[in-house]
C-alpha positions in Angstrom: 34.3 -58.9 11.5 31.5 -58.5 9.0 29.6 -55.5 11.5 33.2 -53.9 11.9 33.7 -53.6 7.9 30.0 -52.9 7.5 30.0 -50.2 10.2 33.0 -48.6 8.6 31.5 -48.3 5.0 28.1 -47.2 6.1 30.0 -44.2 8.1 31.6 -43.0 5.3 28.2 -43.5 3.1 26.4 -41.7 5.8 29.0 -38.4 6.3 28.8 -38.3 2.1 24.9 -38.2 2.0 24.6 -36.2 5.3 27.1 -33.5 3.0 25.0 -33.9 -0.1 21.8 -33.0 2.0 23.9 -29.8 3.6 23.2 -30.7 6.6 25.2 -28.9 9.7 28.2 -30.5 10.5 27.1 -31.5 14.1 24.2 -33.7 12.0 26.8 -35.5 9.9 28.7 -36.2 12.8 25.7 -38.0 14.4 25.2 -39.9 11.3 28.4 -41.4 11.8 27.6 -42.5 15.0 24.2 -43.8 13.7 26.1 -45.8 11.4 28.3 -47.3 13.8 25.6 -48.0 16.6 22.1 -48.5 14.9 22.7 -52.2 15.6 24.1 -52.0 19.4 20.7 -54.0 20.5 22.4 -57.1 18.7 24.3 -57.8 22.1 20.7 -58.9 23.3 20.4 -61.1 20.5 21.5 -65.1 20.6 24.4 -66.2 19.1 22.1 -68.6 17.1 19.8 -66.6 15.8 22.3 -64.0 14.7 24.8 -66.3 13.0 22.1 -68.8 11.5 22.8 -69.3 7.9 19.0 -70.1 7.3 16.0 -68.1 7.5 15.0 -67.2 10.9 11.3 -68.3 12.3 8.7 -66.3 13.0 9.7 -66.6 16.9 13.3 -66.0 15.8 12.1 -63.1 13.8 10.5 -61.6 17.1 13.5 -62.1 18.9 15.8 -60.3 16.1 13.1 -57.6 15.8 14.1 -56.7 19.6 17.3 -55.5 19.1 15.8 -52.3 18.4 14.4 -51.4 21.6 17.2 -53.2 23.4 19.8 -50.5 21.2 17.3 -48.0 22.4 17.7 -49.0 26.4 21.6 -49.3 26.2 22.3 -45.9 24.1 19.7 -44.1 26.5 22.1 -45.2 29.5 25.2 -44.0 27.6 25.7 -40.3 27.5 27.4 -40.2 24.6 24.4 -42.5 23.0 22.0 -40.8 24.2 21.3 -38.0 21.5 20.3 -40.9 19.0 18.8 -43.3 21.0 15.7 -42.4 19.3 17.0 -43.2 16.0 18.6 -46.5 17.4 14.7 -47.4 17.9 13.2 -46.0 14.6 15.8 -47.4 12.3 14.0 -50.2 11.0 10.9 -48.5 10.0 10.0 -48.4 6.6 8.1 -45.4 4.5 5.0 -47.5 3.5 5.1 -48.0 7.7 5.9 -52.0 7.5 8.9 -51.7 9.6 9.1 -52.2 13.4 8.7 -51.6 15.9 6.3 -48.5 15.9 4.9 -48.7 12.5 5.5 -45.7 11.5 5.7 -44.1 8.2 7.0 -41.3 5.9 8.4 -38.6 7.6 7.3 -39.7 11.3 10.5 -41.4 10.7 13.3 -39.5 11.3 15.7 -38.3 8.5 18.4 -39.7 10.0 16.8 -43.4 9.9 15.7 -43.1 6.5 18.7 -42.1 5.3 20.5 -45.1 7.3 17.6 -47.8 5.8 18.8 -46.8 2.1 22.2 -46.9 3.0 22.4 -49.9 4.7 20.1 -51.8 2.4 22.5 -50.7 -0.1 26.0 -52.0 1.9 24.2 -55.3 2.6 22.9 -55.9 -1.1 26.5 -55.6 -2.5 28.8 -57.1 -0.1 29.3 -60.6 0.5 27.6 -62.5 3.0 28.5 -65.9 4.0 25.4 -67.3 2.9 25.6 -64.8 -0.7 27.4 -63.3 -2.5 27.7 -59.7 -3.4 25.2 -58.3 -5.9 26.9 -55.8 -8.7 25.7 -51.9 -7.6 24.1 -51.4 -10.8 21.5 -54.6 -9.7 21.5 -53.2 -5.7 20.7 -49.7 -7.4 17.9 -51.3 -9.1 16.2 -52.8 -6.0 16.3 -49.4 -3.9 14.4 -47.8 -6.6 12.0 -50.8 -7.0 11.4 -50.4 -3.0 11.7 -47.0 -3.0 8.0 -45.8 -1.8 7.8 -49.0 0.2 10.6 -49.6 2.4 12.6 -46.1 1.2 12.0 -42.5 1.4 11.8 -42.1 -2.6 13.0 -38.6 -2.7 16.3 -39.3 -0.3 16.3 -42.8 -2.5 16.7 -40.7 -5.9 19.5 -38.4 -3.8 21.3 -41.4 -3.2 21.4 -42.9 -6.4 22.9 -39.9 -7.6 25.6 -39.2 -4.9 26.8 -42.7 -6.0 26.3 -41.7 -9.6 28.9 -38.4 -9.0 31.1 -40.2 -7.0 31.7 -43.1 -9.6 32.2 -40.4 -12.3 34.4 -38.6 -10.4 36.8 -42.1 -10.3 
């Protein structure tokens, strides 16, 4: 129930910032179906490791850190997957290159992953968990910029920010 809700609010995240970027309406589409299948690998992944309240291992970070490629084999065999199986792969890559599981960095990754790392950074920081609770937006706003450069695209960071910045003015 938590991916569900989680898949639903990065969509509509992802279709806002794909507008605010103008990008063609084909691309926004495909962000939404980014944000509702970057994590399709997860099926791989035990029951154990993805429900553990703890922190995982190393070894049960190596098995977690698989679900990439896995997502990457089952959208490849989907034809209506297949256009972002690429992205399934990539999406945990960071700007500084630290993610996995290429290692690579800036704009090697694609825009649609770094635009889906903010986004769902941001989602998980302020929306409870059941080992946390949610932190406020201002606070989660406040950790993408201090890891923007690192983890984030900084420019697509700072668009962020500011789509949320509109949006809460606007209500």
């Amino acid at each position: 129930h938590i991916t569900e809700g989680h898949a639903d609010r990065l969509g509509t995240l992802m279709e806002q910032m794909g507008q605010k970027l103008l990008l063609p309406p084909g691309d926004v589409a495909d962000l939404w179906l980014l944000a509702k299948f970057h994590d399709i690998g997860k099926v791989g992944i035990p029951d154990s490791i993805l429900k553990k309240p703890a922190k995982l291992t190393e070894e049960e970070m190596a098995i977690m850190r698989q679900h990439c490629e896995i997502g990457f084999r089952i959208a490849k065999a989907s034809p209506d997957l297949a256009p972002i199986a690429d992205w399934i792969l990539k999406h945990q890559e960071h700007w500084d290159g630290g993610g996995y599981p290429l290692g690579i960095k800036g704009e090697q990754i694609p825009l649609q992953c770094r635009i889906l790392g903010i986004i769902d950074a941001f989602d998980a920081m302020t929306s409870d968990r059941p080992y946390r609770k949610a932190m406020p937006v201002e606070a989660a706003i406040a950790e993408l910029r201090r890891c923007a450069g690192r983890q984030f695209d900084p420019a697509l960071t700072e668009e962020f920010i500011q789509m949320l910045d509109a949006a809460d003015n606007l209500g």
